[in-house]
SEMARVO-553869 format. One record per residue (C-alpha): x, y, z; residue number from 1. Coordinates in steps of 0.1 Angstrom, whole numbers, plus 5000, padded with zeros to 4 digits. Example, Ala and Ser with C-alpha at 12.3 -4.5 7.8 and 13.67 -1.06 7.14 Angstrom:
2
      u      v      w   ronu
   5123   4955   5078      1
   5137   4989   5071      2
//
This chain:
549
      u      v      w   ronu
   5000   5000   5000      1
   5013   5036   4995      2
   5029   5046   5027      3
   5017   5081   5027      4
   4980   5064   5028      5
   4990   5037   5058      6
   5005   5071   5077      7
   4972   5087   5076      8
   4961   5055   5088      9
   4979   5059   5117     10
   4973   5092   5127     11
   4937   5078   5118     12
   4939   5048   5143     13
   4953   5066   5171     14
   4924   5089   5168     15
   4898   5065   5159     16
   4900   5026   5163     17
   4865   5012   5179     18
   4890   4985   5197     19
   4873   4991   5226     20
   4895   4975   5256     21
   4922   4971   5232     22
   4942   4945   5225     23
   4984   4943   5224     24
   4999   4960   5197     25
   5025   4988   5191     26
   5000   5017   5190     27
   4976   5004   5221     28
   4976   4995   5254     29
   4966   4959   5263     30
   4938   4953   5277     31
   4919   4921   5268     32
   4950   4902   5275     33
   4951   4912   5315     34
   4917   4910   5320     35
   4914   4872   5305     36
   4942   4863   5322     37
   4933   4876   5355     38
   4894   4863   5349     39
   4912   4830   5337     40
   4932   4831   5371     41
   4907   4833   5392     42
   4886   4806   5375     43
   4914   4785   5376     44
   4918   4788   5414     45
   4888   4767   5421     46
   4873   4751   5389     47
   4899   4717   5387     48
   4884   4715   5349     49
   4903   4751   5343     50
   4937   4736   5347     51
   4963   4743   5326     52
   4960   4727   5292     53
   4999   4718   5286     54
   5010   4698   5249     55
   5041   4684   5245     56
   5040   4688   5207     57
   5066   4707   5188     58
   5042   4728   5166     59
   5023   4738   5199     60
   5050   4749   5218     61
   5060   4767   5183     62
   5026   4785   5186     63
   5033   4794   5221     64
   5067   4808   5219     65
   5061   4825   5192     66
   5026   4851   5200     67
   5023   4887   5191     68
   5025   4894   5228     69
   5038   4887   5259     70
   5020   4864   5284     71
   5025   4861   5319     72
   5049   4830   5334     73
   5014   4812   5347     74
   4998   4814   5312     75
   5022   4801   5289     76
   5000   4766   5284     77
   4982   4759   5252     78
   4949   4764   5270     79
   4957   4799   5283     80
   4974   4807   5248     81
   4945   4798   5229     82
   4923   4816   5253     83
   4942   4845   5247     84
   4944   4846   5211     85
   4907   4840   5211     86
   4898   4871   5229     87
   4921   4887   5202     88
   4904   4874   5171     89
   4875   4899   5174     90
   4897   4928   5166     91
   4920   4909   5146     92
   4908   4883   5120     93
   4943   4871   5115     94
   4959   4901   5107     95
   4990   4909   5124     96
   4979   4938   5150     97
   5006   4969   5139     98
   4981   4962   5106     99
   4965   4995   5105    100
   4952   5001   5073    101
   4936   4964   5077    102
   4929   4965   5110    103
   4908   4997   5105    104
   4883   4979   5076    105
   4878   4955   5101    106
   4871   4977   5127    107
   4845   4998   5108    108
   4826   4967   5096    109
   4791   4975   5101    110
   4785   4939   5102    111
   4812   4934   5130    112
   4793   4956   5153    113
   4781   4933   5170    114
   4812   4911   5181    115
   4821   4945   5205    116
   4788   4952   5210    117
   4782   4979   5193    118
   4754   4993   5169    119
   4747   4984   5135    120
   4738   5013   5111    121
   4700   5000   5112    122
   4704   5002   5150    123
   4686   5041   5155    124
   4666   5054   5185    125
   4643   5043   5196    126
   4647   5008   5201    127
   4686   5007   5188    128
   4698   5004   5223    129
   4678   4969   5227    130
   4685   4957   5190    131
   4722   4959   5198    132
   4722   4941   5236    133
   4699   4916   5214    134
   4726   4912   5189    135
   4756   4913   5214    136
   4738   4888   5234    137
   4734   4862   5205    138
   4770   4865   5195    139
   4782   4856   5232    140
   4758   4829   5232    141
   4770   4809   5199    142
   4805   4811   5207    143
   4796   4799   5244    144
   4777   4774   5227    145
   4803   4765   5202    146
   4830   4764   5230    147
   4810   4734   5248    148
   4815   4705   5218    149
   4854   4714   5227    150
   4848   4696   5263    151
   4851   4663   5268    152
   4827   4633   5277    153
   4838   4646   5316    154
   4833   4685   5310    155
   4868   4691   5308    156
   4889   4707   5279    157
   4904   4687   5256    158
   4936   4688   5234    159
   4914   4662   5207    160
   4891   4689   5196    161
   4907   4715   5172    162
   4893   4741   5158    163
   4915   4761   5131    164
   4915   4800   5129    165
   4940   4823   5109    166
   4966   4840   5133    167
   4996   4866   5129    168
   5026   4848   5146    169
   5057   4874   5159    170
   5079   4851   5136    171
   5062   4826   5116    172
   5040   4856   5103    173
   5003   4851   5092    174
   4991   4810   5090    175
   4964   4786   5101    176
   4968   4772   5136    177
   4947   4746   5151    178
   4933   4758   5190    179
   4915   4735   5216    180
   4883   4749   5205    181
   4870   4751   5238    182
   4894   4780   5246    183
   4894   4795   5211    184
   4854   4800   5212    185
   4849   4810   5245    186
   4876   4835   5244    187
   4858   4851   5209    188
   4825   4849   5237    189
   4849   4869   5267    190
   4860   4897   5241    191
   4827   4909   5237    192
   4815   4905   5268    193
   4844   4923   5280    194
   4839   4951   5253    195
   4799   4955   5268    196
   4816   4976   5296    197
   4836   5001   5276    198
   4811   5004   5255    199
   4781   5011   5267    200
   4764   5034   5294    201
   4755   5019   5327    202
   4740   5028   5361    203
   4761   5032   5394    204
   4768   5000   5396    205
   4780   4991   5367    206
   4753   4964   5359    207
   4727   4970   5334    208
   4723   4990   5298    209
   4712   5024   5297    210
   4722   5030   5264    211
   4750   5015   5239    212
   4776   5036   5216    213
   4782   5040   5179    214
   4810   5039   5161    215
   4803   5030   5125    216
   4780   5060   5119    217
   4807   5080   5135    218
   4834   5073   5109    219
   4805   5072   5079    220
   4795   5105   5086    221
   4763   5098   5091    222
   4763   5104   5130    223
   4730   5121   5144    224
   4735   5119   5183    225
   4697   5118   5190    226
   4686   5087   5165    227
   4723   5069   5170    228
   4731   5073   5208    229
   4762   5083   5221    230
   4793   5081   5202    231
   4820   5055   5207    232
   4846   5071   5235    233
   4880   5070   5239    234
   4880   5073   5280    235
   4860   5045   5287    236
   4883   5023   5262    237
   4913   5031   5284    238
   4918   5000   5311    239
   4948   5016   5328    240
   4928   5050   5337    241
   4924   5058   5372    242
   4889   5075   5371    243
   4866   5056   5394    244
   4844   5045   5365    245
   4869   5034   5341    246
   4884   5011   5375    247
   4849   5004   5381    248
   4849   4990   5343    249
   4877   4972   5342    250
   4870   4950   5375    251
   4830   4943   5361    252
   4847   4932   5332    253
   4873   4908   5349    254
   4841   4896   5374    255
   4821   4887   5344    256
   4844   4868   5323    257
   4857   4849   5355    258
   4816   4841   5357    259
   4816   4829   5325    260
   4850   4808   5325    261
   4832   4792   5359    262
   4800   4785   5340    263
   4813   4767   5315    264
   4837   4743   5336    265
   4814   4736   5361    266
   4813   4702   5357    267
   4785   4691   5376    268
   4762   4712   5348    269
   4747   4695   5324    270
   4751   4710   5288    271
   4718   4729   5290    272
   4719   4738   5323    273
   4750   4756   5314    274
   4735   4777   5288    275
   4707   4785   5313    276
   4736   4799   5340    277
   4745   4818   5310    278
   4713   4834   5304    279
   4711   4846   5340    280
   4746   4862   5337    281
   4741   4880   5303    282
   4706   4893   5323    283
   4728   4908   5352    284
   4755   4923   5328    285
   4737   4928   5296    286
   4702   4937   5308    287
   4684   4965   5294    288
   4675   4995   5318    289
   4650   5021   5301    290
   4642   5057   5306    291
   4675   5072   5294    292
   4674   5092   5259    293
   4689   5115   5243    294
   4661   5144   5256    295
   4677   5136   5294    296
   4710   5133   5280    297
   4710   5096   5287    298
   4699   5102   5327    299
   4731   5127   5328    300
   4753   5100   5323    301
   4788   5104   5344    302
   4804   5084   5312    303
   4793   5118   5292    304
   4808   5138   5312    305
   4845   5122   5319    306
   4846   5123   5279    307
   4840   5158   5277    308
   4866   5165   5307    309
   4891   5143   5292    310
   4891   5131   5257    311
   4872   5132   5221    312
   4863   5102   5197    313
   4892   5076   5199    314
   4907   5044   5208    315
   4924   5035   5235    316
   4961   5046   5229    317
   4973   5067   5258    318
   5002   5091   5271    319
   5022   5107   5241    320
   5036   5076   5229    321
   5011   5078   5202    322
   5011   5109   5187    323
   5047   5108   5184    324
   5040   5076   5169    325
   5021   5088   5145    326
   5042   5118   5133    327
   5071   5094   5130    328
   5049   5073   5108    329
   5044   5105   5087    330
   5080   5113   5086    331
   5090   5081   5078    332
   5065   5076   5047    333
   5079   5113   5035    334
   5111   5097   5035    335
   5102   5067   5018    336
   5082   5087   4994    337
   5115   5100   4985    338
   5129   5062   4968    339
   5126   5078   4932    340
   5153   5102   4940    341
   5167   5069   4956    342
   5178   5055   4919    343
   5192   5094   4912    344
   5219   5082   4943    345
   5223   5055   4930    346
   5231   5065   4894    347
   5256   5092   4913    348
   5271   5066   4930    349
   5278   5049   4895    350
   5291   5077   4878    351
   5331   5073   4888    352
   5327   5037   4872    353
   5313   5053   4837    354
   5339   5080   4844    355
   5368   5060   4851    356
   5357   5039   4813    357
   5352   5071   4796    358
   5389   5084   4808    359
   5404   5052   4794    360
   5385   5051   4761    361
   5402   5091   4756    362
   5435   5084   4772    363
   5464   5091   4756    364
   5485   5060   4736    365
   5504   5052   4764    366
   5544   5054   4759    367
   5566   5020   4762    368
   5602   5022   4782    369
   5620   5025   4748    370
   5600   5046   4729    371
   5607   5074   4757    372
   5644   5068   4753    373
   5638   5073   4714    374
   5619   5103   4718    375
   5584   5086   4701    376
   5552   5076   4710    377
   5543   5041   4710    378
   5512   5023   4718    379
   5513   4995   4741    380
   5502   4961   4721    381
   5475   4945   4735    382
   5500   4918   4745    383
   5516   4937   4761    384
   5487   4951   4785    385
   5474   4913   4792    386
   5516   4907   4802    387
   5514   4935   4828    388
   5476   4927   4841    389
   5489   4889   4843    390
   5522   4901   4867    391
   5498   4921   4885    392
   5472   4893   4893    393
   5498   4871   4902    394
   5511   4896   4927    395
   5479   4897   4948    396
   5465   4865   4971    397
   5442   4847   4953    398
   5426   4838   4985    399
   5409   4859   5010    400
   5393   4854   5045    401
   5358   4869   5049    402
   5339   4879   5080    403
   5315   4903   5085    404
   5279   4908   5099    405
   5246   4927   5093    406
   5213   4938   5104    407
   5179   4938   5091    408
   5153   4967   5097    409
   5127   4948   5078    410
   5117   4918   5094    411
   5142   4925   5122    412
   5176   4903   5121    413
   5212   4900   5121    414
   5236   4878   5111    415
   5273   4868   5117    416
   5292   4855   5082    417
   5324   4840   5078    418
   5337   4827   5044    419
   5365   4825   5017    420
   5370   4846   4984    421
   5385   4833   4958    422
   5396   4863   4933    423
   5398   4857   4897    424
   5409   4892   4886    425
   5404   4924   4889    426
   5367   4926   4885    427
   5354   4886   4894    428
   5357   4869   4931    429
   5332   4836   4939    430
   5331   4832   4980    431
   5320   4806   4999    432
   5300   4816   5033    433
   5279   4805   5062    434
   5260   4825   5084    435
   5238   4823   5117    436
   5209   4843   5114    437
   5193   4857   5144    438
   5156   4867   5140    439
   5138   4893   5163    440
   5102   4893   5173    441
   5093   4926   5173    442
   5059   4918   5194    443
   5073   4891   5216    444
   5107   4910   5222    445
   5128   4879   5210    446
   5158   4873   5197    447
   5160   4836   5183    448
   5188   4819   5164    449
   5161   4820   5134    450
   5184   4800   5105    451
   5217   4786   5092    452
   5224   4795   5057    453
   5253   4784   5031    454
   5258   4799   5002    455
   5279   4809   4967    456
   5286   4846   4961    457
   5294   4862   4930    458
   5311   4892   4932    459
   5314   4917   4907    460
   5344   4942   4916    461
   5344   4978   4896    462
   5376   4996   4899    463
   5380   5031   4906    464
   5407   5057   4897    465
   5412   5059   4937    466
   5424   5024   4942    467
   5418   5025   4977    468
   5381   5029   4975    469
   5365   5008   4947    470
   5326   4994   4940    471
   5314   4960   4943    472
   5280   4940   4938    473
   5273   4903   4946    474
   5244   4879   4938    475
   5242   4851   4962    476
   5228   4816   4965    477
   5225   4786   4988    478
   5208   4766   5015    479
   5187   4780   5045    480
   5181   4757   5073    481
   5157   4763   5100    482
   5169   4763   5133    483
   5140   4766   5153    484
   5103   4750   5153    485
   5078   4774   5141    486
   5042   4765   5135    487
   5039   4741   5104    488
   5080   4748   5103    489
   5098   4721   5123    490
   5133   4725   5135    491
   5153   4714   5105    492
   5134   4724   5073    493
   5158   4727   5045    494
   5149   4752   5015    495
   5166   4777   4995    496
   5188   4813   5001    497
   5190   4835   4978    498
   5206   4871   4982    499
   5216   4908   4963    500
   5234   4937   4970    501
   5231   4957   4943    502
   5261   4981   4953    503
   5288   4983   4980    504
   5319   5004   4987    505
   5354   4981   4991    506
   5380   5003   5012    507
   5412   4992   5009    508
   5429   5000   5048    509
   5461   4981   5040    510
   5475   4953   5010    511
   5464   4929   5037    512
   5435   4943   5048    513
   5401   4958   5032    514
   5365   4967   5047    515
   5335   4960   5027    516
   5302   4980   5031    517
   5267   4973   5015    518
   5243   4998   5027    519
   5215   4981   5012    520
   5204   4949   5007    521
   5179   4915   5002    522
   5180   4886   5019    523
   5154   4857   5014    524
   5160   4827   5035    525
   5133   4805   5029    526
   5137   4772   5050    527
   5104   4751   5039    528
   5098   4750   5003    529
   5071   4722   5006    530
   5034   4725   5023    531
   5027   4762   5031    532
   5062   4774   5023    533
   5078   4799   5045    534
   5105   4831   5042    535
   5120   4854   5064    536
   5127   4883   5040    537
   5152   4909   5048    538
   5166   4939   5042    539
   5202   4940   5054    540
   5228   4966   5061    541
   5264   4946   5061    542
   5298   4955   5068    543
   5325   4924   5062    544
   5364   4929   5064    545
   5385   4907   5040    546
   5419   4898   5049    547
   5443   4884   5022    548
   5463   4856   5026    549
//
């Protein structure tokens, strides 16, 4: 997409995103994650069936080592994990969360209204209030409903039922992952529940519906506050506010998914039974209390007020991490906007090659030994020429050590290289290398030993008039081994490597000793080749020194 466009996004999102209590990402405070874990907690401190669900298998300890976020030390079993990224998939739909332009569309859905409990566009005054707690209601319902076939024949959850769903993984990037589909449903069920409290207005005590918010007729345009309720509001989307009801908030929405959770392991319910307990819950929560409209300004509504004391239309972003954010974003897409004049450097950068050429092709015949004693000018046969470039190869090592490293801002990596060069002139070398490439989570805050790959270079040396500083491009290809287990990518998947730098600088510090510099460029390990095949592109910065032997 064009950067300037996914900037505006930005500055868009960190204005505008209906996420409700958000969920983990670069731009937004996490909130669905604490509060599931905490209601998780709590239900597992005295419902035996909410015991940690813990797999041996490599692919699901691939899954959870590798999430977009960070869990805490007790929740790092598949149960808890798939809970977790459950509660996520409301706001996410497999996209990887710092996906803003995506993550936007999904947001302003008017058909996804419902899975935060929100209004549709049809939802007006009067009646909208109850069409919405209808529709929120039935959501929370079938995915309850749904999580119950994940339970075994003794009420407990099981690692035999699956159910697959689309995640963003910190590493293994976007793919299909098969959850215990208890967790995975009733965590879709918790999201919304949990998003009930942020969004909506509610009596003193928290329980009840006076009226819910809007958001989609908000960004449409279409907004009218009296037919479409209140609008959508940053300060009750913030978890980690202080204000006694956004505390308030955030505990009713940590009580009532711990309720839930309970409900559905209670193992001495029967299926329907279960479903009835969940009935009564959604009646305490998700009742509808009448008698507030927009003529009484919703019964003077304290949630009114601390938006217009503190905040406009927004999500859930807070301190100044995200403005700055935002105008980096801007900056950095000016920048990039600039990768036309890019190819102009580029071009510069090539002129002393096409110089040095054009000085040789008008040089001057150049004079041999004798024909300066005799007073004449002679031109040097071309046998001559290929006598003197011969003694001058064979004066330099043939041979060279290599050793260098680089990093990746795309896809964040480094690597460490070592290898031989093997020079054939002037302007040809063929190297040998291996590297260990490190590969960094941005979500997760990782650093994992991500791949081992070998490879051929080609190099392609172009000479400048300043001997000591010449140009140099390589091609490169080889093996890339994987040397971790990501999900659907065991530990040991052998595929291809293939690499470019299109130009690099070749400083020569010594006759023994040179530096080589690429500023910029690609890359593409790809370890599996077969099945859903998988790459870890990059975009590297290297520096290498070469030492002669």
């Amino acid at each position: 997409m064009d950067p300037l466009r996914m900037a505006a996004l930005v500055v868009v999102f960190t204005g505008g995103a209906a996420e409700a209590f958000s969920v983990s990402s670069a731009l937004t405070t996490p909130c669905h994650e604490p509060i599931t874990m905490a209601a998780l907690r709590n239900a597992r401190a005295g419902t035996p069936a909410a015991a940690p669900l813990v797999s041996l298998g490599r692919n699901d300890k691939a899954i959870v080592d590798d999430v977009t976020f960070t869990p805490d030390d007790d929740m790092r079993d598949l149960g808890a994990i798939a809970l977790l990224l459950g509660v996520r998939d409301n706001d996410l739909k497999g996209r990887d969360p710092n996906e803003i332009d995506s993550l936007a569309l999904i947001h302003g859905d008017p058909d996804g209204q419902r899975e935060h409990c929100l209004r549709a566009p049809d939802q007006d005054e009067p009646g909208g209030t109850q069409a919405a707690l209808t529709e929120c209601r039935a959501f929370i319902r079938e995915k309850f409903t749904e999580s119950l076939d994940g339970l075994d024949d003794s009420g407990h959850p099981t690692l035999d039922i699956r159910s697959n769903v689309p995640v963003a993984l910190s590493l293994r990037g976007k793919t299909q992952v098969a959850l215990p589909m208890f967790y995975l449903r009733i965590g879709q069920a918790l999201h919304t529940l949990q998003d009930s409290f942020s969004h909506s207005y509610r009596p003193d005590d928290g329980t009840h519906v006076t009226v819910t918010l809007n958001y989609v007729d908000v960004v449409d345009k279409e907004y009218a506050a009296g037919r479409d309720g209140p609008q959508h509001s940053m300060e009750l989307d913030r978890c980690d506010g202080t204000d006694p009801l956004q505390v308030r908030n955030r505990e009713l929405a940590t009580t009532a998914s711990t309720e839930v959770l309970q409900t559905a392991l209670d193992v001495k319910l029967t299926r329907s039974e279960k479903l009835a307990a969940l009935d009564v819950l959604l009646d305490k929560y998700l009742g509808y209390q009448s008698g507030c409209t927009s003529s009484n300004s919703w019964c003077a509504a304290p949630e009114a007020k601390l938006e217009a004391q503190k905040g406009t239309f927004g999500c859930s972003s807070t301190g100044a991490f995200p403005p700055l954010l935002a105008i980096s974003c801007l900056l950095v897409a000016l920048l990039w906007k600039g990768k036309v004049r890019a190819g102009w450097l580029v071009l510069a950068l090539m002129l002393p090659v096409s110089a040095r050429a054009q000085d040789a092709a008008n040089a001057p015949p150049v004079e041999s030994p004798q024909a300066a004693e005799q007073g004449a000018v002679v031109p040097v046969t071309p046998d001559e020429v290929r006598s003197v470039q011969k003694e001058a190869v064979n004066r330099r090592s043939v041979v060279a050590l290599h050793a260098g490293g680089g990093v990746s801002f795309y896809n964040i990596a480094v690597a460490g290289v070592v290898g031989i060069r093997l020079r054939f002139n002037d302007y040809l070398q063929l190297g040998l290398d291996g590297e260990i490439n490190g590969w960094y989570g941005l979500h997760n805050q990782k650093l994992r030993t991500g791949a081992t790959n070998i490879y051929l270079s080609l190099i392609v040396r172009f000479p400048m008039k300043f001997e000591r500083v010449n140009l140099r491009s390589s091609v490169s290809l080889g093996v890339a081994i994987a040397m971790l287990d990501l999900a659907g990518v065991p530990k040991g998947s052998t595929g291809v490597f293939a690499g470019i730098n299109p130009l690099g600088v070749e400083f020569k510090v010594s006759k023994h000793f040179y530096l080589v510099f690429y500023p910029l460029g690609v890359a593409l390990p790809v370890p599996q080749l077969k099945g859903a095949p998988f790459a870890f592109p990059q975009f590297r910065t290297s520096l290498a020194i070469e030492i002669p032997l």
